[in-house]
C-alpha positions as a printed NumPy array, in Angstrom:
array([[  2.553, -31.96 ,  22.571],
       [  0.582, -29.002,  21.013],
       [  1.972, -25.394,  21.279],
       [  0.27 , -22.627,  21.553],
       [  1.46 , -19.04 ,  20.318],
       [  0.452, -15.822,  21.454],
       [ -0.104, -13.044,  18.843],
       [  0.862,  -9.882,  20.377],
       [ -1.014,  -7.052,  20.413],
       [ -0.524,  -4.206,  17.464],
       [  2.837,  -1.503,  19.037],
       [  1.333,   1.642,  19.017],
       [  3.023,   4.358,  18.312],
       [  2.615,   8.237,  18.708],
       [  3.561,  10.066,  15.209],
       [  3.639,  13.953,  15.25 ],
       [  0.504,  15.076,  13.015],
       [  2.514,  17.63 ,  11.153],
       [  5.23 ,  14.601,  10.229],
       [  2.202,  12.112,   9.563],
       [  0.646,  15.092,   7.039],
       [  4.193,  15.672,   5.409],
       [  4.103,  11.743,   4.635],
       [  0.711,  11.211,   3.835],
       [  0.778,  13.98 ,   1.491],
       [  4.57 ,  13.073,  -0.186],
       [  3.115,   9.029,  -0.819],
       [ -0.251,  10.608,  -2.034],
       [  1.44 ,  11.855,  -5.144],
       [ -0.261,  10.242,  -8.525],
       [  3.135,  10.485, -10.3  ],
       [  4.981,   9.029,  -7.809],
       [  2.811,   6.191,  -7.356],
       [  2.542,   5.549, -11.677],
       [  6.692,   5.293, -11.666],
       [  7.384,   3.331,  -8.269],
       [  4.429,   1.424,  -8.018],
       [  4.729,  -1.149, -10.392],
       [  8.687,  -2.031,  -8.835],
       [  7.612,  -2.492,  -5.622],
       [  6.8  ,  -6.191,  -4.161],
       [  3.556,  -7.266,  -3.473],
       [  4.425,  -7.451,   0.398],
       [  5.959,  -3.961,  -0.215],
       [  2.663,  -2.886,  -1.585],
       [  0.777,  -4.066,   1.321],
       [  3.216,  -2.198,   3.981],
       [  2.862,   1.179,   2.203],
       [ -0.934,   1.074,   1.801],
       [ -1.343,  -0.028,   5.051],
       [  0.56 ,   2.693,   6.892],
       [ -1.123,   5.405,   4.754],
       [ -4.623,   3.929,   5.404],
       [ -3.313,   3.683,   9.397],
       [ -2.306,   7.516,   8.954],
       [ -5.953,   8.659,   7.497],
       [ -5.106,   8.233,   3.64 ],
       [ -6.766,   4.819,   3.084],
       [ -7.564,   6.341,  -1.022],
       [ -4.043,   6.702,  -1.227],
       [ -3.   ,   3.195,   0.082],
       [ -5.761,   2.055,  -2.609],
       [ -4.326,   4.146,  -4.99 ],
       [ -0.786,   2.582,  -4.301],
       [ -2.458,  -1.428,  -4.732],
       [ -3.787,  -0.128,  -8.236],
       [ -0.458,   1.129,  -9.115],
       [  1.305,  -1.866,  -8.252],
       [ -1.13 ,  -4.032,  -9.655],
       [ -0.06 ,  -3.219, -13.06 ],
       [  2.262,  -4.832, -13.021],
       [  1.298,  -8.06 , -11.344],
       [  0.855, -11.119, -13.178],
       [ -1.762, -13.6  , -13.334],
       [ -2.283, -15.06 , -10.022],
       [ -0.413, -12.653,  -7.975],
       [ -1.724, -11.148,  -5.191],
       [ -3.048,  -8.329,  -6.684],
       [ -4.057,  -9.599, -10.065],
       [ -7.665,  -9.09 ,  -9.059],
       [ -6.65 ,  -5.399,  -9.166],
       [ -5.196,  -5.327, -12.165],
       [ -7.626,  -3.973, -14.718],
       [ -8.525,  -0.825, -12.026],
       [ -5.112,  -0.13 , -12.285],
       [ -4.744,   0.151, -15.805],
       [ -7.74 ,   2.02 , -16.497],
       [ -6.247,   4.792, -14.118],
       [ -2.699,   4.403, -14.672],
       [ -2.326,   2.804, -18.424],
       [  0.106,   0.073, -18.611]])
């Protein structure tokens, strides 16, 4: 018997601008992304970057990955990141 799933389709959401600009800009932060970056998951990495990239910040969900990459070992997710990251965070 073979079973077939269904993705669904992406929720979308409305998000007032003003709100989506207060997060954007609060996540966007260089020294909060050098501190927390490096503690978060990979998976947690992922979620953040992608919502900021969703909300128009895609440099800043970059900028998050090279954070977090930092930290990363070899043959993480990020790993391939790695390097970036420390040349614009330091270790």
């Amino acid at each position: 018997m073979t079973v077939h799933t269904l993705h669904p389709a992406p929720r979308v959401i409305l998000v007032n601008a003003g709100a989506a600009d207060r997060y954007t800009d609060t996540w966007s932060d260089p020294d909060l992304r050098c501190e927390i970056g490096p503690q978060l998951s990979c998976a947690e990495a992922d979620d953040l970057a992608e919502i900021l990239t969703e909300l128009g910040a895609p440099e800043a969900g970059h900028a998050w990955l090279l954070a977090h990459a930092r930290a990363d070992d070899e043959g993480d997710r990020h790993d391939h990141l790695r390097e970036e990251g420390i040349r614009e965070y330091g270790e």
